[in-house]
C-alpha positions as CSV (number, residue, x, y, z in Angstrom):
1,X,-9.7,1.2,31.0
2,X,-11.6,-2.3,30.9
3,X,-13.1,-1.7,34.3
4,X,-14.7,1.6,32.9
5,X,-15.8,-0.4,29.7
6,X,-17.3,-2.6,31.7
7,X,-18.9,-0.5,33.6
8,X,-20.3,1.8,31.2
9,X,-21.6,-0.9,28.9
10,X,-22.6,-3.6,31.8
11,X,-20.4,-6.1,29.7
12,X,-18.2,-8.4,31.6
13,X,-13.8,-7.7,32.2
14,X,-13.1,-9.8,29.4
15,X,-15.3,-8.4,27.3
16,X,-14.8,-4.8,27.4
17,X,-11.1,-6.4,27.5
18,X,-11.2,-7.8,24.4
19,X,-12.6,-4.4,22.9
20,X,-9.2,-2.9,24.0
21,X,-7.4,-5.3,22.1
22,X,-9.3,-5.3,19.5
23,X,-8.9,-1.7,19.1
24,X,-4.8,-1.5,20.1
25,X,-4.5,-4.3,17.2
26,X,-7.2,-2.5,14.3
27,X,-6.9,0.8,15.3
28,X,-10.4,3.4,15.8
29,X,-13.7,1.7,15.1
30,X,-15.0,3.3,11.8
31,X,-18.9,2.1,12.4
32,X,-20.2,0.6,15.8
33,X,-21.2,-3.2,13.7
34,X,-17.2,-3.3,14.1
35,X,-18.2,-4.4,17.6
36,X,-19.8,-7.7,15.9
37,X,-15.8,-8.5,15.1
38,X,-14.8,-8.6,18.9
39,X,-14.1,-12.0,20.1
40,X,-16.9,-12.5,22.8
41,X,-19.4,-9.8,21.5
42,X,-22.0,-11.8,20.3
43,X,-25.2,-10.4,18.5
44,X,-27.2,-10.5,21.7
45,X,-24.0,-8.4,23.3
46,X,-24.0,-6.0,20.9
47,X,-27.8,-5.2,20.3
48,X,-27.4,-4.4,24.3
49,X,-25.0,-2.6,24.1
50,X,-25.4,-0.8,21.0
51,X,-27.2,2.6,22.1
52,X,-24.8,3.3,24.6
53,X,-21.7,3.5,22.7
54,X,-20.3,6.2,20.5
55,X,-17.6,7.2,18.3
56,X,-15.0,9.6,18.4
């Protein structure tokens, strides 16, 4: 869910949001620099947030 996103990353609702929608509309992330195509995950965002996600 968003509010697990959220607090997993420390991202705010919309953002972790928008990663959900951006993944129901493009499908799996292939490579974590996808992230950089999320609207409101900006390059500061995503060298936070980085580390802490992973790919299944």
């Amino acid at each position: 869910t968003a509010k697990d996103i959220k607090d997993k990353l420390s991202i705010t609702i919309a953002q972790a949001q928008a990663i959900i929608d951006y993944r129901k509309a493009n499908g799996a992330f292939s490579c974590i620099e996808q992230l950089l195509e999320v609207k409101g995950i900006g390059q500061k965002t995503y060298e936070k947030i980085r580390g802490l996600v992973t790919l299944r």
